[in-house]
C-alpha positions as CSV (number, residue, x, y, z in Angstrom):
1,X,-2.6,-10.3,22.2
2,X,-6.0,-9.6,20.7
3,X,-5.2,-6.9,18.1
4,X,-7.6,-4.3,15.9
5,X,-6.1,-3.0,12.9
6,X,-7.7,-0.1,11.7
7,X,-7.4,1.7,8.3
8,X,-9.2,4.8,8.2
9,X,-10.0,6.6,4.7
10,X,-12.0,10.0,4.4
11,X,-15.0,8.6,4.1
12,X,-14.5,4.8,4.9
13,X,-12.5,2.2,7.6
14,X,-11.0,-1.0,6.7
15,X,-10.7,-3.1,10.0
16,X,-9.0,-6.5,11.3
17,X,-8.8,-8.1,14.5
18,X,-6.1,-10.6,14.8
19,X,-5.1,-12.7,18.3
20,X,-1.6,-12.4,17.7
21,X,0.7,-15.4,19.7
22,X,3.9,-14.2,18.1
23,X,5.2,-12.7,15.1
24,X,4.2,-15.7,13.2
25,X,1.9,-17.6,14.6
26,X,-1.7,-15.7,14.9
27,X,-5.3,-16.1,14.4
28,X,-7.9,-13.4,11.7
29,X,-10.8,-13.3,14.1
30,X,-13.1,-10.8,12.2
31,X,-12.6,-8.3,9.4
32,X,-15.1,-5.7,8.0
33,X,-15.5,-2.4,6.5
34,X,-17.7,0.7,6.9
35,X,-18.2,2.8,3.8
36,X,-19.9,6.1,3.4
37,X,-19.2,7.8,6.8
38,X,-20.6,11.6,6.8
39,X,-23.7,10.2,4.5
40,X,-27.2,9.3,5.6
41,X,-26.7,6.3,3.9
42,X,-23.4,4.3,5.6
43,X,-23.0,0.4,5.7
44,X,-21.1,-1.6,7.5
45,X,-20.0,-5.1,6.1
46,X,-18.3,-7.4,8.7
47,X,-17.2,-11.0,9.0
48,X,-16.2,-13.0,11.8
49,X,-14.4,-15.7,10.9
50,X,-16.3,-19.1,10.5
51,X,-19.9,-17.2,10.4
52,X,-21.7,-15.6,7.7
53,X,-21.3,-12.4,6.7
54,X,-23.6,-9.3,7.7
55,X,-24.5,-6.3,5.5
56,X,-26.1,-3.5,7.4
57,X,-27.1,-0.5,6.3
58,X,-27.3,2.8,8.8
59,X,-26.8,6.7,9.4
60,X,-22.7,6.9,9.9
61,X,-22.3,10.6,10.9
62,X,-18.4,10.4,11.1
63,X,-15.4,7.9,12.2
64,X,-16.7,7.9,15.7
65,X,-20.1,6.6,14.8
66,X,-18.2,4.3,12.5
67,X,-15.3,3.0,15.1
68,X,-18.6,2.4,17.5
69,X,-20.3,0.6,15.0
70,X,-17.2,-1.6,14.5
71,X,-17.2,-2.6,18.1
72,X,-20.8,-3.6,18.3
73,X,-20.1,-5.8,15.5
74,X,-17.7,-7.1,17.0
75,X,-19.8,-8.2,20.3
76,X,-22.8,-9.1,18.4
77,X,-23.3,-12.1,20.8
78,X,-24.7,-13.7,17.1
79,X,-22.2,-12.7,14.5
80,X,-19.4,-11.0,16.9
81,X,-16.6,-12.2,18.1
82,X,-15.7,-10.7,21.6
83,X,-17.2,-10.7,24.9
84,X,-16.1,-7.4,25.9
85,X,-14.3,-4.4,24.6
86,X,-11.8,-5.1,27.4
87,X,-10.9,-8.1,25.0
88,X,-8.9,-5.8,23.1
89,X,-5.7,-5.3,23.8
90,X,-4.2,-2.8,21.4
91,X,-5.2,-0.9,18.1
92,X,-2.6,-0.5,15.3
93,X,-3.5,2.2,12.6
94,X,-2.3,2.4,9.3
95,X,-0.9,6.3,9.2
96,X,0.2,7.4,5.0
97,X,2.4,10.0,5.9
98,X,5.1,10.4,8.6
99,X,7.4,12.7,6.7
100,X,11.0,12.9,8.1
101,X,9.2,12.7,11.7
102,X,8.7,9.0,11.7
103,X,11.2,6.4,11.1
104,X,9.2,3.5,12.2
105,X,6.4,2.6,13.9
106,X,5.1,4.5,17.2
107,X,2.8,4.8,20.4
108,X,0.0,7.1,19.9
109,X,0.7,10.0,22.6
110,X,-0.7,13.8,22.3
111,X,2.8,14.7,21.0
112,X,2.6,12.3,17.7
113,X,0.0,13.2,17.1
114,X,0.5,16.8,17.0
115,X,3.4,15.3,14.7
116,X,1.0,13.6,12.4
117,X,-1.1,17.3,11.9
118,X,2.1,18.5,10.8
119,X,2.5,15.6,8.2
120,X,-1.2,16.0,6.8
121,X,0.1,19.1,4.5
122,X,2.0,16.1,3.0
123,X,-1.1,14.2,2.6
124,X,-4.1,16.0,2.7
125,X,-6.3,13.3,1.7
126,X,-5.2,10.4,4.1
127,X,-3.6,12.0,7.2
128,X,-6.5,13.8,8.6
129,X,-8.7,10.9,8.5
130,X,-6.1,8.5,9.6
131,X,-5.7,10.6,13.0
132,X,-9.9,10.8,12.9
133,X,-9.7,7.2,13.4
134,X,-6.9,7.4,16.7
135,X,-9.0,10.5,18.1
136,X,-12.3,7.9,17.4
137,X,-11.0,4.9,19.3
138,X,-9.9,7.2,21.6
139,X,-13.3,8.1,22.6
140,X,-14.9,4.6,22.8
141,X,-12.1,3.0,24.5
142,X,-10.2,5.3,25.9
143,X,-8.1,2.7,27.9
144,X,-6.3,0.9,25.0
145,X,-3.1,1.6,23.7
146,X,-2.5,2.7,19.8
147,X,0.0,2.4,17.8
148,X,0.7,4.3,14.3
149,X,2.3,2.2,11.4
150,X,3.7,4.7,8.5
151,X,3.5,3.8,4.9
152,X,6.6,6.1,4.6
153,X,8.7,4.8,7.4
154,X,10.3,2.1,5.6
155,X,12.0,4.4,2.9
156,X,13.3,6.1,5.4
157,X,16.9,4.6,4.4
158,X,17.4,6.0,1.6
159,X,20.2,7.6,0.5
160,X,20.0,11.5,0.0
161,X,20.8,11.4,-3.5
162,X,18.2,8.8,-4.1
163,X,15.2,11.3,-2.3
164,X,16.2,14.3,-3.1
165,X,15.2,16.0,-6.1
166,X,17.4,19.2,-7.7
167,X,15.4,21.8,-7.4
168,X,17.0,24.5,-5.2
169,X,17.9,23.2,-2.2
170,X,15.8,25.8,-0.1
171,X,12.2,24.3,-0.9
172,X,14.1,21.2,1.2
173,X,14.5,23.3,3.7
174,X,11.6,25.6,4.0
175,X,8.5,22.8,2.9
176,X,10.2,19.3,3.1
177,X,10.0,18.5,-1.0
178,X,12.1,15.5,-1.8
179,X,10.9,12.1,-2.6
180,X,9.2,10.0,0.6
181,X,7.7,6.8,-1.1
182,X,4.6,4.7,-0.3
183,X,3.7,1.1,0.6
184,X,6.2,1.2,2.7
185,X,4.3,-1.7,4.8
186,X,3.3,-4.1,2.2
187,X,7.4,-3.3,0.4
188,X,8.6,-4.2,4.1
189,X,6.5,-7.0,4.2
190,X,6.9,-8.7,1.0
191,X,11.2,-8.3,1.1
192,X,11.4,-10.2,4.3
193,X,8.7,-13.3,3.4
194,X,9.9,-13.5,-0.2
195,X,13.5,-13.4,0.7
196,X,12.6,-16.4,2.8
197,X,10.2,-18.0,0.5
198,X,13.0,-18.3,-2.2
199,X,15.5,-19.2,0.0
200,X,17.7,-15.7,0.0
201,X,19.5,-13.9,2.9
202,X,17.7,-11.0,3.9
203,X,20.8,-9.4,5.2
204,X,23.0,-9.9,2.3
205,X,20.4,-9.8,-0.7
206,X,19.3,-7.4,-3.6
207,X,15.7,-7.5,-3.4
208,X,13.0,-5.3,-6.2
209,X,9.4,-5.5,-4.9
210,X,6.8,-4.9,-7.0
211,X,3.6,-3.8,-5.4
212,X,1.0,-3.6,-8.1
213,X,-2.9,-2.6,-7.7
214,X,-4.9,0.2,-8.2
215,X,-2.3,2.3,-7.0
216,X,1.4,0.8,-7.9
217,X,4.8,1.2,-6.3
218,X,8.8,-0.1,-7.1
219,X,11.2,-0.5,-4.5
220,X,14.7,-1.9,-4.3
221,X,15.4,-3.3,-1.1
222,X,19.2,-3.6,-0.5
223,X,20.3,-5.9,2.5
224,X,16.8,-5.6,3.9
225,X,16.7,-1.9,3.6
226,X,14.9,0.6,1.2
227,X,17.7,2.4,-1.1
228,X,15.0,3.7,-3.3
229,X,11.1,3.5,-4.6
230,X,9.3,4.2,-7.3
231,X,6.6,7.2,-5.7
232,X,8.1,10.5,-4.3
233,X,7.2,13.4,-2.8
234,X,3.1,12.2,-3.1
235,X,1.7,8.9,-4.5
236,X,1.5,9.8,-7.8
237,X,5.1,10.0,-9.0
238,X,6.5,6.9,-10.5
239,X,4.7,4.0,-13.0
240,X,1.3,4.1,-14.4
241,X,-1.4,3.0,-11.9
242,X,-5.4,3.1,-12.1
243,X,-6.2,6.6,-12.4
244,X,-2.7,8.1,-11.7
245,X,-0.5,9.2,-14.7
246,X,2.8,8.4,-13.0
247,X,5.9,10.4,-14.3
248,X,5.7,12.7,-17.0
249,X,7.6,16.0,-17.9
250,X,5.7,18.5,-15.0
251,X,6.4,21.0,-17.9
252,X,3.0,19.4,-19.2
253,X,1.4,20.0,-16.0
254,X,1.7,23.9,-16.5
255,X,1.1,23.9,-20.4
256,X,-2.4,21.9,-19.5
257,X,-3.2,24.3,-17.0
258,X,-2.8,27.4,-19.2
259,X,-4.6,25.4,-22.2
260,X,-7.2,24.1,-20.4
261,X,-7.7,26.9,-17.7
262,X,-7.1,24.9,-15.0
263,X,-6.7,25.4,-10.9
264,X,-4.2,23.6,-9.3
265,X,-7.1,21.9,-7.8
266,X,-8.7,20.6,-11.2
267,X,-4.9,19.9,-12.4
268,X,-4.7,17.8,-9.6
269,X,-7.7,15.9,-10.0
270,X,-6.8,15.3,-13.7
271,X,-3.0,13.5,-12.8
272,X,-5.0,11.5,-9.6
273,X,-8.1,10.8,-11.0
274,X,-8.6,11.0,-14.8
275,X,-5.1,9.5,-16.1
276,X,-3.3,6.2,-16.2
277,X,-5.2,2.9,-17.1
278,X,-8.4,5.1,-16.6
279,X,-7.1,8.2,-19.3
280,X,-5.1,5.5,-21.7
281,X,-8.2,2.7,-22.4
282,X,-11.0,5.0,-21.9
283,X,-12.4,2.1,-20.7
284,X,-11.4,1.4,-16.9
285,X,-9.2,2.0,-14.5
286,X,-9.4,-1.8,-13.5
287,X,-6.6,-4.0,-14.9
288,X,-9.4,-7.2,-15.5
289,X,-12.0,-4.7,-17.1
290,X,-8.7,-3.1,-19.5
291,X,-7.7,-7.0,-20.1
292,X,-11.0,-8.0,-21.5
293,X,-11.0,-4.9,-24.0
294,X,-7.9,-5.9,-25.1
295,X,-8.9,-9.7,-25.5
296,X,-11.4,-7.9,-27.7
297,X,-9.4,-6.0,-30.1
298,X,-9.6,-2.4,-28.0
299,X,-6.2,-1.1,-29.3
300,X,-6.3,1.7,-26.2
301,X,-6.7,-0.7,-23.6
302,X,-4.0,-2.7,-25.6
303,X,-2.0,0.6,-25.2
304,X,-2.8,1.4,-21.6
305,X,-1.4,-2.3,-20.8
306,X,1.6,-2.1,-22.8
307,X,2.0,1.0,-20.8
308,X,2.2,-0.4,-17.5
309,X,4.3,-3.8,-18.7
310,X,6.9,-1.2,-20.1
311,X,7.0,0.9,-17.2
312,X,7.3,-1.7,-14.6
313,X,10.3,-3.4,-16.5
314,X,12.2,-0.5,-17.2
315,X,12.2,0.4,-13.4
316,X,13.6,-3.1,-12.5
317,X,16.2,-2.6,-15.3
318,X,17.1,0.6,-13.4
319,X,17.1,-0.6,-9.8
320,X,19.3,-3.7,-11.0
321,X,21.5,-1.1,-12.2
322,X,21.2,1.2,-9.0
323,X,22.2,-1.9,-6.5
324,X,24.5,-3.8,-9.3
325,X,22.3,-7.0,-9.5
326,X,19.2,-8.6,-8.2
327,X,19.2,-11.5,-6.2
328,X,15.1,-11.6,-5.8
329,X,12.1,-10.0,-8.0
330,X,8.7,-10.3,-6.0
331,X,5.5,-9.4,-7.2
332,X,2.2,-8.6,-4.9
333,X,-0.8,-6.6,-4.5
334,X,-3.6,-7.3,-6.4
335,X,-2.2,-7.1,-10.0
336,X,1.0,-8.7,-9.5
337,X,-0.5,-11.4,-7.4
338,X,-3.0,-12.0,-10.1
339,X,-2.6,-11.0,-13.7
340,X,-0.3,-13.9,-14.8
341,X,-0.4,-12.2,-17.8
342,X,1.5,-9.5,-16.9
343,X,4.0,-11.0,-15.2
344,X,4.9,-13.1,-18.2
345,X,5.5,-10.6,-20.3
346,X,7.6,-8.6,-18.0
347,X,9.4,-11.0,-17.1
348,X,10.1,-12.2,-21.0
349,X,11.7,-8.9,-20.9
350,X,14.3,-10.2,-18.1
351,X,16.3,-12.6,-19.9
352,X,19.5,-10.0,-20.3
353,X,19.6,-10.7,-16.3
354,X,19.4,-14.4,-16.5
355,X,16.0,-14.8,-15.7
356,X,14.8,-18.2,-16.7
357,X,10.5,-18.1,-16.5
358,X,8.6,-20.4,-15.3
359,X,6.0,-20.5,-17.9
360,X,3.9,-23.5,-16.4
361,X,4.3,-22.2,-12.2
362,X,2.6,-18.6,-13.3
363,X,-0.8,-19.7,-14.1
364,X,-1.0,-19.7,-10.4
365,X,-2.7,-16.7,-9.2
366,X,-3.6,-15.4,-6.0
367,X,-0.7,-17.6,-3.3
368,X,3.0,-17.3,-3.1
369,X,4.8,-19.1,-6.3
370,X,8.0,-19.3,-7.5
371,X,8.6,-17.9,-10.9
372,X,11.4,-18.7,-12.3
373,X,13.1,-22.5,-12.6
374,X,15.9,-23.9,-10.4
375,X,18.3,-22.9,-12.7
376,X,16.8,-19.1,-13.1
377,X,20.3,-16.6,-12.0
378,X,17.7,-14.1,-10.6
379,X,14.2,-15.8,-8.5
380,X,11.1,-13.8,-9.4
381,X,8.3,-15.2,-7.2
382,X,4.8,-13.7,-6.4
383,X,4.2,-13.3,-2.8
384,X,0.8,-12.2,-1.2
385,X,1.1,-9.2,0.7
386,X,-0.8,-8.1,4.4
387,X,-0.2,-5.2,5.4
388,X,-2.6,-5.8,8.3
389,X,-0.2,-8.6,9.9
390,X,2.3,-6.2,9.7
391,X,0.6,-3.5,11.5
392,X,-0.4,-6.0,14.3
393,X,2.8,-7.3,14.4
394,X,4.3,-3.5,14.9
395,X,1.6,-2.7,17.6
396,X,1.9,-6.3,19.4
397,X,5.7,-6.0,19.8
398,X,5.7,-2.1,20.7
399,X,3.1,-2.4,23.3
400,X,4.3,-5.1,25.0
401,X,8.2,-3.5,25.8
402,X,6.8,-0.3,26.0
């Protein structure tokens, strides 16, 4: 089944188009993105697999413009890939938000979607563009099912005492505050191939993901199932990441705002945008540019890293204590599949569990490794993520017994 996975942004898609045999066994045909939709001045970069790629530069009014310009790319009888847009069988979209609504995975219909408008107060940056992109492919090929993959659905499991927060229980009730969690997709994803990369039962496991990039999330994965993650109610809850400050006392959020004069609008943009890495090292909010300060004596990007080492160990501490052990500690996403350094000196702090690193296995950067030697009571590995399969793999398997 000839698959497009679609990942719409405000102003820019991220798109795949995998030929999917089975769950495992598939085929990347092309991948691309389109940046800068609503600006004179769009591009689209795409790649079909096996040919060069191709830059071009052009007017991209909105996602429809920008879905339409994805499909002639991809029948580009040069640098395409397709035929025809019959070719495609099914798209799968990456949706942020599902809220309580969503519990897994789901066929696009007027009523879920309805649903997802409901979810966008939870998500006001990523909903709303996310159904843009259904209502797009919905006008240039009108014919092909859709499928909507949450970010939120995994975490779904958890507990009540794990999501809620105690504030009065009525703001539950009336507007839906308790903790939902993020990268539910890529946490899903990274459980299942770890568990079976180092050789653990799935179904009978303690599992803490680690999904570390620009934006960073915790999970602990107990049998298979999320018990409890590091982001809450939004995406900025939890460790330090790129721009976002991760937890702090919100006490400070209202003594900035009357110090500073702030809206809740500027506040906002100060926690999202201006804090973490970014606000800590002055000098980045990108964990290579932050390393190299620090390989050169910059004692606030030393700080900024220390930071996000200490914050990422404590949470494992805490999530071995929450499911009384850890069978399995994976790392992905772009930091964790990458920064060896990090990993070493998080997992140095790991040695209370039984952890016994791998020192010569983590220069490795960028596959799935193991981390720890034969002997290691807990296995740490780093496993790369793709959150794309994942969506195909939803999509394939609920189009085809729906």
């Amino acid at each position: 089944m000839i698959i497009l996975v679609l990942n719409c942004g405000s102003s820019s898609l991220k798109y795949q188009l995998l030929d999917m045999k089975d769950d495992e066994v598939y085929d990347l045909l092309a991948k691309g993105l389109v940046e800068r939709i609503g600006m004179e001045a769009g591009c689209l970069t795409h790649q079909t697999i096996g040919k060069d790629k191709v830059v071009k530069e052009m007017p991209i009014a909105d996602h429809t413009v920008g879905i339409q310009a994805v499909m002639d790319a991809l029948l580009d009888k040069e640098t395409g890939v397709l035929s025809s847009l019959e070719d495609i069988e099914a798209v799968g979209h990456r949706v942020v938000h599902g809220a309580e609504e969503f519990v897994c995975s789901q066929l696009i219909t007027d009523a879920v979607i309805a649903q997802l408008e409901k979810c966008s107060v939870f998500a006001p940056l990523h909903n709303p563009a996310n159904i843009l992109g259904i209502r797009a492919v919905s006008a240039v090929i009108p014919s092909v099912p859709q499928v909507g993959v949450f970010d939120t659905a995994f975490h779904q499991t958890m507990p009540s005492y794990a999501y809620m927060y105690a504030l009065p229980y009525e703001y539950y009730e009336k507007y839906g505050i308790r903790r939902y969690g993020f990268h539910g997709t890529s946490h899903k994803y990274v459980s299942a191939k770890g568990a079976k990369f180092a050789g653990v039962d799935l179904e009978y496991s303690k599992i803490i993901t680690c999904h570390l990039g620009n934006g960073s999330s915790i999970t602990a994965v107990h049998n298979g199932k999320s018990i409890d993650t590091t982001m809450g109610f939004t995406p900025l809850e939890g460790v330090t990441m790129g721009t976002r400050c991760g937890n702090i006392d919100p006490e400070v959020v209202i003594y900035l705002q009357e110090k500073e004069g702030l809206s809740p609008a500027e506040m906002s943009k100060v926690l999202n945008k201006k804090s973490g890495l970014l606000g800590l090292s002055c000098v980045s909010s990108d964990g290579r540019d932050i390393s190299a300060a620090a390989n050169e004596g910059n004692e606030k990007a030393k700080l900024a890293l220390k930071k996000l080492t200490y914050d990422i160990t404590k949470f494992i501490g805490a999530y071995a204590a929450a499911m009384n052990g850890v069978d399995l500690i994976v790392f992905t996403g772009g930091i964790g599949e990458n920064n060896v350094r990090l990993r070493r000196r998080v997992c140095e702090n790991l040695t209370y569990l039984g952890v016994k690193f791998d020192y010569d296995a983590n220069v490795k950067a960028g596959e799935d490794v193991m981390l720890t030697l034969p002997d290691s009571k807990v296995k740490i590995a780093a496993i790369t993520t793709n959150e794309e399969l994942m969506i195909a793999r939803d999509t394939m398997n609920i189009v085809l017994n729906s």
